[in-house]
C-alpha positions as semicolon CSV with decimal commas, in nm:
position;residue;x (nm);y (nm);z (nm)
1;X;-10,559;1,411;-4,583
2;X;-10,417;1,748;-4,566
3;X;-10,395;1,761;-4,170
4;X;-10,239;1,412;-4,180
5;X;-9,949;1,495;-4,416
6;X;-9,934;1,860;-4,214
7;X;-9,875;1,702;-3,932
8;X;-9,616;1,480;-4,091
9;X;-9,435;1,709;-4,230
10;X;-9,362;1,906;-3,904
11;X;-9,246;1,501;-3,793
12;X;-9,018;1,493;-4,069
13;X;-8,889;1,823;-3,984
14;X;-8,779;1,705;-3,649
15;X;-8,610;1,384;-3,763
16;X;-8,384;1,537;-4,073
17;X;-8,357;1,897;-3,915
18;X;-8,120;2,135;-4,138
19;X;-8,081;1,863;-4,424
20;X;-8,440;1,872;-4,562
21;X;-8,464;2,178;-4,723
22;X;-8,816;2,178;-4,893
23;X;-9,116;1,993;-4,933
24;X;-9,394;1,953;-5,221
25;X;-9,697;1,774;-5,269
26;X;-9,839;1,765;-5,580
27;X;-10,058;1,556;-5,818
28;X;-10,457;1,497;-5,764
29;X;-10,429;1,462;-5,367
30;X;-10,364;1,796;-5,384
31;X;-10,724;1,871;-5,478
32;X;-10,816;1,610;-5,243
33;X;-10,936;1,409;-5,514
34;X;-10,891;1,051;-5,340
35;X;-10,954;0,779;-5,580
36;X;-10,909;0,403;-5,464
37;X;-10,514;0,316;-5,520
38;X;-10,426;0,718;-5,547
39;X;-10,093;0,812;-5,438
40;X;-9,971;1,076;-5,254
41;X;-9,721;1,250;-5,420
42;X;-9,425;1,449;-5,181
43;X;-9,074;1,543;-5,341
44;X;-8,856;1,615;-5,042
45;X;-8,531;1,843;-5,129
46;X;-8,211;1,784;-4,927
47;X;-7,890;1,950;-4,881
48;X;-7,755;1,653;-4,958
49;X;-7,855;1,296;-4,978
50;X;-7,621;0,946;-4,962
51;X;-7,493;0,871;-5,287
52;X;-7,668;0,513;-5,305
53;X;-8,043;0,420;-5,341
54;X;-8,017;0,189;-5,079
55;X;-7,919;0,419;-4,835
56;X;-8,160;0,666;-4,900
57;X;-8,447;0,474;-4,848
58;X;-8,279;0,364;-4,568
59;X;-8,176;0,717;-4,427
60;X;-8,604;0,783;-4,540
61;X;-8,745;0,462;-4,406
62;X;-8,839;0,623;-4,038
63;X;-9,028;0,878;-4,185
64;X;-9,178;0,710;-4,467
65;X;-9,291;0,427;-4,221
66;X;-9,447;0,711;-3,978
67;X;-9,681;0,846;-4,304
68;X;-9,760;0,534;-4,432
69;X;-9,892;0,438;-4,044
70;X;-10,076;0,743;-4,081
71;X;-10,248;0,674;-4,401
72;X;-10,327;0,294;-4,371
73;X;-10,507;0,450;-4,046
74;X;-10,728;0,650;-4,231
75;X;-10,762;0,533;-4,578
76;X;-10,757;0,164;-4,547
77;X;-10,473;0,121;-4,816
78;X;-10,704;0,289;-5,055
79;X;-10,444;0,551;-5,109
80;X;-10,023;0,491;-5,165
81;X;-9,699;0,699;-5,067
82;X;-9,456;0,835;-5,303
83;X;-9,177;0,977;-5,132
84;X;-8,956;1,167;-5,416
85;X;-8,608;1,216;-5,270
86;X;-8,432;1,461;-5,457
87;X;-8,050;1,671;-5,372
88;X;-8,112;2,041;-5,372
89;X;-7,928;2,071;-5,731
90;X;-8,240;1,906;-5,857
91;X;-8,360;2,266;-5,889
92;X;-8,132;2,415;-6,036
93;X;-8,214;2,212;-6,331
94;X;-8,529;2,082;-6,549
95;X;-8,748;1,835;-6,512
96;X;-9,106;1,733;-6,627
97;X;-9,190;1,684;-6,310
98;X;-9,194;2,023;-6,238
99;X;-9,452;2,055;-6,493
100;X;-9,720;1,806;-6,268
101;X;-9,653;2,091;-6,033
102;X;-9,776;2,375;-6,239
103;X;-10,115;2,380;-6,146
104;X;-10,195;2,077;-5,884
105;X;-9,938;2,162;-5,560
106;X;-9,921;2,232;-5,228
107;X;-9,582;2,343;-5,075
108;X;-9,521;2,232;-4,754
109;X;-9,246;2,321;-4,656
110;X;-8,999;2,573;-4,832
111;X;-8,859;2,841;-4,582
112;X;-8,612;2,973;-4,837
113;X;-8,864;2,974;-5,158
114;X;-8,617;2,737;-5,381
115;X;-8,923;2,555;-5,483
116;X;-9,153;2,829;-5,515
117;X;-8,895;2,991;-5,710
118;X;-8,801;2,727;-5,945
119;X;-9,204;2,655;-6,016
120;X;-9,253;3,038;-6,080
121;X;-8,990;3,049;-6,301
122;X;-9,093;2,780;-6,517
123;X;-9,441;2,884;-6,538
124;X;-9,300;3,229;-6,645
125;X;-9,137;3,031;-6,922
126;X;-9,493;2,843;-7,076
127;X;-9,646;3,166;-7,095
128;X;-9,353;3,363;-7,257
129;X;-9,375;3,047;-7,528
130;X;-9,733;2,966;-7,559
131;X;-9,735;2,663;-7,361
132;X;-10,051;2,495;-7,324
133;X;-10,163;2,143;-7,166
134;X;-10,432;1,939;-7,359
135;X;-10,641;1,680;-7,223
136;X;-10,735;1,350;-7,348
137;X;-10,994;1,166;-7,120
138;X;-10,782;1,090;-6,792
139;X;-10,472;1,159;-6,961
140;X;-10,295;1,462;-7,068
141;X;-9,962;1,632;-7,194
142;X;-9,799;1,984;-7,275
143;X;-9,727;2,172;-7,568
144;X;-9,387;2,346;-7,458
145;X;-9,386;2,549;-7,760
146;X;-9,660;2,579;-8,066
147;X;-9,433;2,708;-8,319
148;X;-9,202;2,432;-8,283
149;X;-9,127;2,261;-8,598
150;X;-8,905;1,992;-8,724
151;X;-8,547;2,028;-8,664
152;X;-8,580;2,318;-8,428
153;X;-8,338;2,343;-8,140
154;X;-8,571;2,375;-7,797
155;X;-8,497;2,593;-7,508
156;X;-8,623;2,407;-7,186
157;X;-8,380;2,475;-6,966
158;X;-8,331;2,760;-6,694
């Protein structure tokens, strides 16, 4: 899986050139952990992306197309795409998703460490506050902050 999506990336490189800034896998595939109807999780982070959904996925849909070629190939639609489009302001902000990133991710692509940066930073954050993630069976969630209690006023942000 790995070499397929390596190889992609350096393909998606060459089609959006300057514009596509960063890219991040993250999620089980990560751990190549391939289950039947997995998806493969990749945020992409642009300079700047067209304002409507409709023409993203249509400014996307060469390179999604090429991957999802790719995978069909070798998985036999066991396993899905996700493409995660995101404008590079994304990171300047916070999102759980950056928390799925914590521990399962692979950076693909991010020659001027805004993703590495913005993932450091926030784990930097759930250890200065006690953060810890709890599991329940195949499911689990974070405790931002243990001492939290009712009517507190939380920090999450940068």
């Amino acid at each position: 899986l790995q070499n397929i999506i390596s190889q992609w990336v350096e393909f998606a490189k060459s089609k959006l050139g300057s514009n596509l800034i960063g890219i991040v896998q993250y999620g089980s595939t990560t751990q190549e952990i391939i289950k039947a109807e997995t998806d493969v999780d990749l945020m992409l982070i642009f300079n700047h992306l067209p304002k409507q959904r409709k023409e993203i996925w249509s400014y996307l849909k060469e390179i999604e197309s090429h991957l999802e070629v790719e995978l069909e190939k070798e998985f036999h639609n066991k396993i899905y795409l996700s493409l995660n489009p995101k404008r590079k302001e994304f990171l300047e902000g916070y999102s759980p998703l950056f928390l799925d990133m914590i521990e399962k991710k692979i950076i693909h692509f991010d020659p001027n460490n805004l993703i590495q940066n913005k993932l450091q930073d926030i784990e930097k954050w759930l250890i200065k506050n006690g953060a810890y993630k709890v599991q329940k069976g195949q499911l689990w969630y974070w405790v931002l902050n243990p001492n939290f209690k009712w009517g507190d006023v939380g920090d999450y942000g940068n």
